[in-house]
C-alpha positions as CSV (number, residue, x, y, z in Angstrom):
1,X,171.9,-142.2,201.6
2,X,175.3,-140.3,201.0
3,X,178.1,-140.2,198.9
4,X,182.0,-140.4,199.2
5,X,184.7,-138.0,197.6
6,X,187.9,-138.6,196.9
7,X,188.8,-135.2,195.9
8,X,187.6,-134.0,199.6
9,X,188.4,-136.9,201.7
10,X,187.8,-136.0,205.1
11,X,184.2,-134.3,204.1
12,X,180.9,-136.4,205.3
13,X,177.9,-135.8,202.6
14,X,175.3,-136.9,205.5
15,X,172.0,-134.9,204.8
16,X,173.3,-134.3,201.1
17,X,169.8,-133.8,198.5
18,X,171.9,-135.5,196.2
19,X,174.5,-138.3,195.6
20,X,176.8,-137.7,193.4
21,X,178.4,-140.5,191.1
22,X,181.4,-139.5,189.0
23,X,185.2,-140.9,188.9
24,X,185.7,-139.5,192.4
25,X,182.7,-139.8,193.8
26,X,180.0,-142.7,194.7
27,X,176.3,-143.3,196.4
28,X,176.5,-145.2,199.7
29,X,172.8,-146.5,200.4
30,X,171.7,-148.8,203.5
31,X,167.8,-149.9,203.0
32,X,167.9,-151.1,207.2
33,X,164.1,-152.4,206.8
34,X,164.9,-154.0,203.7
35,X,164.0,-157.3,205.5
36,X,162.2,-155.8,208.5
37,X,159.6,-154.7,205.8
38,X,158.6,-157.9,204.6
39,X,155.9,-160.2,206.0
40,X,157.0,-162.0,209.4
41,X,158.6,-165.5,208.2
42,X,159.6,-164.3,204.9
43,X,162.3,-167.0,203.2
44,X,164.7,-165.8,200.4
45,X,162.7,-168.4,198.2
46,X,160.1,-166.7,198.4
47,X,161.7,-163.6,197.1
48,X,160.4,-163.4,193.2
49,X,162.0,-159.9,192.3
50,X,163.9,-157.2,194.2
51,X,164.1,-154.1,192.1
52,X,167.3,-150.8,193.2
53,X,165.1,-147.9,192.3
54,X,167.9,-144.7,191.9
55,X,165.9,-141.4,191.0
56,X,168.5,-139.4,188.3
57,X,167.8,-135.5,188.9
58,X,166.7,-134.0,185.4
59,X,169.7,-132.5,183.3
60,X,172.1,-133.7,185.8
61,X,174.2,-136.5,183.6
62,X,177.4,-135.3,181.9
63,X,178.9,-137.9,179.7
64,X,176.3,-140.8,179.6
65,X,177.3,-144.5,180.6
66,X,177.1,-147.1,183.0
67,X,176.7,-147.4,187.3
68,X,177.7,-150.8,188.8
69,X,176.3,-151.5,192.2
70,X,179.0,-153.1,194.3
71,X,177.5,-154.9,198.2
72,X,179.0,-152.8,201.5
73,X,180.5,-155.5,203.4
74,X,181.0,-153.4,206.3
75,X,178.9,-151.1,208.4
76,X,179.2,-147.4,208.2
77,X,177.3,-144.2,209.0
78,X,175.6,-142.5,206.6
79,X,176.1,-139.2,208.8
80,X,179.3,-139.2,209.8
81,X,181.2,-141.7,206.7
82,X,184.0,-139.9,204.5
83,X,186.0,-141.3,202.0
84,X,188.8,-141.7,204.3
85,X,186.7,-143.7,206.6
86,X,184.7,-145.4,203.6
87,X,183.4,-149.1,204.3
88,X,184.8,-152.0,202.2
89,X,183.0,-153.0,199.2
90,X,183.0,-156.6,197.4
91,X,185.6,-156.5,194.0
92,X,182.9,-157.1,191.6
93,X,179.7,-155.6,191.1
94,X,176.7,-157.2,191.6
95,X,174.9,-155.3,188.8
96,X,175.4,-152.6,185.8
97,X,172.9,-150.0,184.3
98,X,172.7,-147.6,181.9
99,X,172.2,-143.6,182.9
100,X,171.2,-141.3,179.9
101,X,170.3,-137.7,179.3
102,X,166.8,-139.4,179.5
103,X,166.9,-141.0,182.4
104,X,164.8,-140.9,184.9
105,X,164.5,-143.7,187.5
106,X,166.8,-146.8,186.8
107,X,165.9,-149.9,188.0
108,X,168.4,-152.7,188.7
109,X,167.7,-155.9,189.3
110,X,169.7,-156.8,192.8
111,X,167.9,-160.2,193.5
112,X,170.7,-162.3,194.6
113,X,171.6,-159.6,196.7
114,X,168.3,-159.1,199.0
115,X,167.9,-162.8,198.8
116,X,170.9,-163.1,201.2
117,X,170.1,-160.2,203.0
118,X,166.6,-162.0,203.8
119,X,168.7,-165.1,204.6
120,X,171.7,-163.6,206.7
121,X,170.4,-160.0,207.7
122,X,173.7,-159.1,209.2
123,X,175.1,-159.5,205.9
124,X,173.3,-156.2,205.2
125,X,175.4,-153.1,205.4
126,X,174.3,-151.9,201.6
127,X,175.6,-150.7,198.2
128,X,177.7,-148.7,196.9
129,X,177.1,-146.7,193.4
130,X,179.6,-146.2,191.0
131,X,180.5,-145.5,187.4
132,X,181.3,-148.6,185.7
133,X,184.5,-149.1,184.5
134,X,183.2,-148.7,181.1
135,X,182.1,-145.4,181.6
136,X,185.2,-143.3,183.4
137,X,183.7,-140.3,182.6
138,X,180.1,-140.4,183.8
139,X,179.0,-137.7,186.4
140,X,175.2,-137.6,187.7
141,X,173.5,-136.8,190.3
142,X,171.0,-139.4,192.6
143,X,168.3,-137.9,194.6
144,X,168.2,-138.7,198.5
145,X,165.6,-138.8,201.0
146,X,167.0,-135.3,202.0
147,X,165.5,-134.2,198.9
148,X,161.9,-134.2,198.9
149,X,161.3,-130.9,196.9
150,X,162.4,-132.0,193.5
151,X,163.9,-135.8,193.7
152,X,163.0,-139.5,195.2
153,X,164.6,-141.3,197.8
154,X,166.4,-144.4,196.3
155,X,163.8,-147.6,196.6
156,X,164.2,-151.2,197.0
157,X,161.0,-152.8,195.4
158,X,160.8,-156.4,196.8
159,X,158.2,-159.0,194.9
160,X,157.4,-161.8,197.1
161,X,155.5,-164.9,196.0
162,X,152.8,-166.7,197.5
163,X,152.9,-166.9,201.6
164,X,150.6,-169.9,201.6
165,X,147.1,-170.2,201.6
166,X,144.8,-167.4,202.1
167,X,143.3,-167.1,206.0
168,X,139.5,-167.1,206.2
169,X,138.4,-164.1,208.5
170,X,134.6,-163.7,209.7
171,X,133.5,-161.3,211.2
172,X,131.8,-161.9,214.7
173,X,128.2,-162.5,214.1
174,X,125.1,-162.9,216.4
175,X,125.2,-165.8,218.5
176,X,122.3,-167.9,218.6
């Protein structure tokens, strides 16, 4: 997890506790498990549900609105990547939420997204967070998995259907 400036170009956020989303600024997350995680021989049909988690820091939005999450087509480093050096990002988002005062986690639905990802895992490289451009204005802050004190790390919930019928395991008995 990091985040991109435009207003300091050349600076790497690696390590950041937070990401911060504003009109000069947006998340860059990678979930690299996101298919590693799942049961061997997972298919993308048997995805149900896969849930974006982002964790909004308490009393950090200024100027409520929307994020759109936008899929990294190209790889990038989440140590090292500055906005100069930022990795290319499809034209349209794949999914819009609301951030409030309120806020606390927002959950987006990214389906489609880790579907292909299960399908094609070279394909994943990640997301990128950013206002929407609805909501110009917005500025909050995302927690990381620097942060463990006060935030939580962005999470990718994945709801997978049935894997076939269940296996009957004995335990060895006596022999006789």
């Amino acid at each position: 997890d990091t985040y991109i400036d435009s207003q300091n170009p050349t600076t790497a956020y690696g390590g950041s506790l937070t990401m911060n989303i504003s009109h000069h600024s947006s998340g860059l997350v990678r979930f690299v498990s996101a298919t590693t995680a799942l049961p061997a021989g997972t298919t993308s049909s048997q995805i149900a549900k896969a849930t974006l988690q982002l964790w909004v820091l308490p009393d950090s939005v200024d100027n409520a609105g929307s994020i759109s999450i936008y899929e990294i087509s190209s790889s990038f480093s989440a140590t090292t990547v500055t906005y100069n050096t930022r990795p290319s990002t499809a034209s349209s988002p794949i999914a819009t939420a609301s951030a409030s005062a309120l806020s606390r986690y927002i959950e987006i639905d990214i389906t489609p997204l880790v579907k292909q990802w299960v399908t094609t895992p070279s394909t994943n490289h990640g997301i990128e967070i950013r206002p929407s451009s609805s909501s110009p204005t917005l500025d909050l802050l995302i927690g990381t998995k620097w942060n463990t004190a006060e935030s939580q790390p962005p999470i990718l919930d994945i709801t997978v259907t049935s894997m076939g019928p269940p296996s009957r395991i004995m335990s060895p008995g006596r022999r006789g």
